[in-house]
C-alpha positions in Angstrom: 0.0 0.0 0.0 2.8 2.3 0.6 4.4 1.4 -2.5 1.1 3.2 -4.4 0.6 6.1 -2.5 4.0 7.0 -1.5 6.6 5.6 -4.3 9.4 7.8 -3.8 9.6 7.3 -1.0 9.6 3.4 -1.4 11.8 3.9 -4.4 14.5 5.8 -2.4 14.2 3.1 0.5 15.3 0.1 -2.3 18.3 2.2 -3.1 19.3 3.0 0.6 18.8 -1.0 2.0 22.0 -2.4 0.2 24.3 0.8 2.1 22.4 0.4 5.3 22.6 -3.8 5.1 26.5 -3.0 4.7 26.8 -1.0 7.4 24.6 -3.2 10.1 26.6 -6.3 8.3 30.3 -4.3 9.5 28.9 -3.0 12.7 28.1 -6.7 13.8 31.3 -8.1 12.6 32.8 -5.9 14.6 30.6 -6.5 17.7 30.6 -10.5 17.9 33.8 -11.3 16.0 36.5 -9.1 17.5 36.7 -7.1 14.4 38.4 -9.4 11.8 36.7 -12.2 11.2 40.2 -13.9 9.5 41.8 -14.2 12.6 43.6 -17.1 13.6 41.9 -18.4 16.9 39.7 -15.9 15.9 37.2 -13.4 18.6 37.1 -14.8 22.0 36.5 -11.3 22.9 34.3 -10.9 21.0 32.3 -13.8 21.4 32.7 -13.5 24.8 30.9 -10.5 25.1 28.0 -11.6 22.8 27.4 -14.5 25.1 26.9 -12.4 28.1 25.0 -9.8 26.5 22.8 -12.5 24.8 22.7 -14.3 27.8 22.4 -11.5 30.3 19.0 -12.5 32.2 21.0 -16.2 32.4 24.2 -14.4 33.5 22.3 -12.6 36.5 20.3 -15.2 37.4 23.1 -18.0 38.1 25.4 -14.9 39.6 28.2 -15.7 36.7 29.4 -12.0 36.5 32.8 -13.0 38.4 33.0 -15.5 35.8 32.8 -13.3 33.0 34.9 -10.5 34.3 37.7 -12.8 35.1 37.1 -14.5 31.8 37.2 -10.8 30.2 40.2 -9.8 32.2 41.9 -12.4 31.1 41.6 -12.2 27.2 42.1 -8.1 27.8 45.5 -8.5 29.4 46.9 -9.4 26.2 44.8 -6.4 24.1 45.6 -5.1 20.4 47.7 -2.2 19.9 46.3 1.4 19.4 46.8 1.2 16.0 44.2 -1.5 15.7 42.1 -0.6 18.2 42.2 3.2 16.5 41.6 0.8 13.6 38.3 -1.1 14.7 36.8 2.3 16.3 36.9 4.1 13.2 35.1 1.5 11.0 32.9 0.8 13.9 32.0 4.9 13.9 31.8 4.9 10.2 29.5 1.8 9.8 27.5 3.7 12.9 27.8 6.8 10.6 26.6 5.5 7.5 23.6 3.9 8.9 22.2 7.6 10.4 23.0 9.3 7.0 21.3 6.7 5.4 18.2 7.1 7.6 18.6 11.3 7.0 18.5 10.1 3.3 15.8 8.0 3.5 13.5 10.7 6.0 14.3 13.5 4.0 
């Protein structure tokens, strides 16, 4: 129904998805896989902070936050360098970024 009365609208929104599916796909990445998904031995960090966020009602109810935070200190004692870190931030921000412009795009 929106498609009839409000095409360009619908129009504009087919051209956006692909940019903002590429963003959400890199912001992910980056959220559950440690930021490079080609790693050898690849994202315990990462996957380590999906489970407890996925899990957190589990987490709290079983009282595993010691577990975690020592599990998380652990794999942080031996963090990246700035350079990657300043790395993974900035494509995090820009995948962040280009999913806002492309909602401005979209709404405007």
């Amino acid at each position: 129904l929106s498609f009839i009365y409000m095409w360009p609208v619908a129009l504009m929104a087919l051209g956006v998805l692909p940019f903002l599916g590429f963003a959400m796909a890199l912001q992910t990445s980056y959220m559950f896989e440690d930021g490079d998904p080609g790693r050898q031995g690849g994202g315990a960090l990462g996957a380590l902070v999906g489970e407890s966020l996925t899990a957190m009602r589990t987490v709290a109810a079983l009282s595993l936050e010691p577990s975690f935070v020592k599990r998380h200190d652990a794999l942080m004692a031996d963090s990246n360098s700035i350079l990657s870190l300043l790395k993974k931030g900035l494509l995090y921000g820009a995948s962040f970024a280009l999913q806002m412009w492309t909602f401005a795009l979209l709404l405007w």
